[in-house]
C-alpha positions in Angstrom: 95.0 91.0 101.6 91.4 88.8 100.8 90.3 88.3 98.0 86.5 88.2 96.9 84.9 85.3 95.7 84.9 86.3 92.6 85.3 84.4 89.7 87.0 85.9 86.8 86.4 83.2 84.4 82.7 83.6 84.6 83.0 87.1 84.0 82.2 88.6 80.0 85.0 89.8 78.0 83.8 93.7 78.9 83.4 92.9 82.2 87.0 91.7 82.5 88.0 95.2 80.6 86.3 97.1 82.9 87.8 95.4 86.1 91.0 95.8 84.5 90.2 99.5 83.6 89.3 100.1 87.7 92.2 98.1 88.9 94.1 100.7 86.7 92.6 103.6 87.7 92.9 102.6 91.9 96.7 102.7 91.0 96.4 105.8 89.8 94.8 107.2 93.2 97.6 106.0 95.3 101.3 106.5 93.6 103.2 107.0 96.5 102.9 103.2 97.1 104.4 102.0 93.8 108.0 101.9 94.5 110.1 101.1 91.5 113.8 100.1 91.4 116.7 102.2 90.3 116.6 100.4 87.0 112.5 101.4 86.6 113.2 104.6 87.5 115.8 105.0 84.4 113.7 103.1 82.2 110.7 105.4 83.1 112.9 108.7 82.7 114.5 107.9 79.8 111.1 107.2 78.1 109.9 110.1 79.4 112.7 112.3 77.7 112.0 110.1 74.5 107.8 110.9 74.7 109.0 114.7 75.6 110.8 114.4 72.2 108.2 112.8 70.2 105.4 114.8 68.7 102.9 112.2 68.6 100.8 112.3 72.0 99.5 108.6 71.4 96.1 107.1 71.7 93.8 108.0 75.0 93.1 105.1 77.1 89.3 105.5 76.4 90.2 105.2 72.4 92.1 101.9 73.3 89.3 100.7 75.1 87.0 101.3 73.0 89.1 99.6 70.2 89.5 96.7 72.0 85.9 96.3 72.7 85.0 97.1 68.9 87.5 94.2 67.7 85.7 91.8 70.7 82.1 93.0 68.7 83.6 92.2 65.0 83.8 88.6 64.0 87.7 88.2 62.5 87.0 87.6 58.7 90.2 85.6 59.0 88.5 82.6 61.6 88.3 79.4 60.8 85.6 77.1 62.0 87.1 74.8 64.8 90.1 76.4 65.4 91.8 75.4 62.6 93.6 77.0 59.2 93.2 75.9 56.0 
């Protein structure tokens, strides 16, 4: 495997999202090549049964995204100026 020269840390906080949202989706592509252990396998059918059970279908990737990049946009009415908590 090489690896680019890219430099993560110089990246913006939505371009880091957005790698992470293509690294995602190329793992997507190609499932055959994830193997998972026996204990992975169980963990992943048993949540399954318990999702199958549930009727709440959850939040859509592109509505977690898109809160995540909202909170980035917001200042946090809790922050404190250098770091610190009164």
């Amino acid at each position: 495997m090489s690896r680019s020269n890219l430099n993560i840390r110089e990246l913006t906080t939505d371009e880091r999202l957005d790698l992470i949202e293509e690294l995602w989706e190329s793992l997507e592509t190609s499932p055959v090549e994830l193997v998972l252990s026996e204990t992975q396998r169980q963990e992943l059918d048993r949540r399954v049964e318990e999702m199958d059970r549930d009727d709440n279908p959850g939040i859509l990737w592109e509505e977690v995204m898109s809160q995540i990049r909202n909170r980035r946009e917001t200042p946090n009415r809790n922050a404190t100026h250098g770091g610190c908590r009164n």
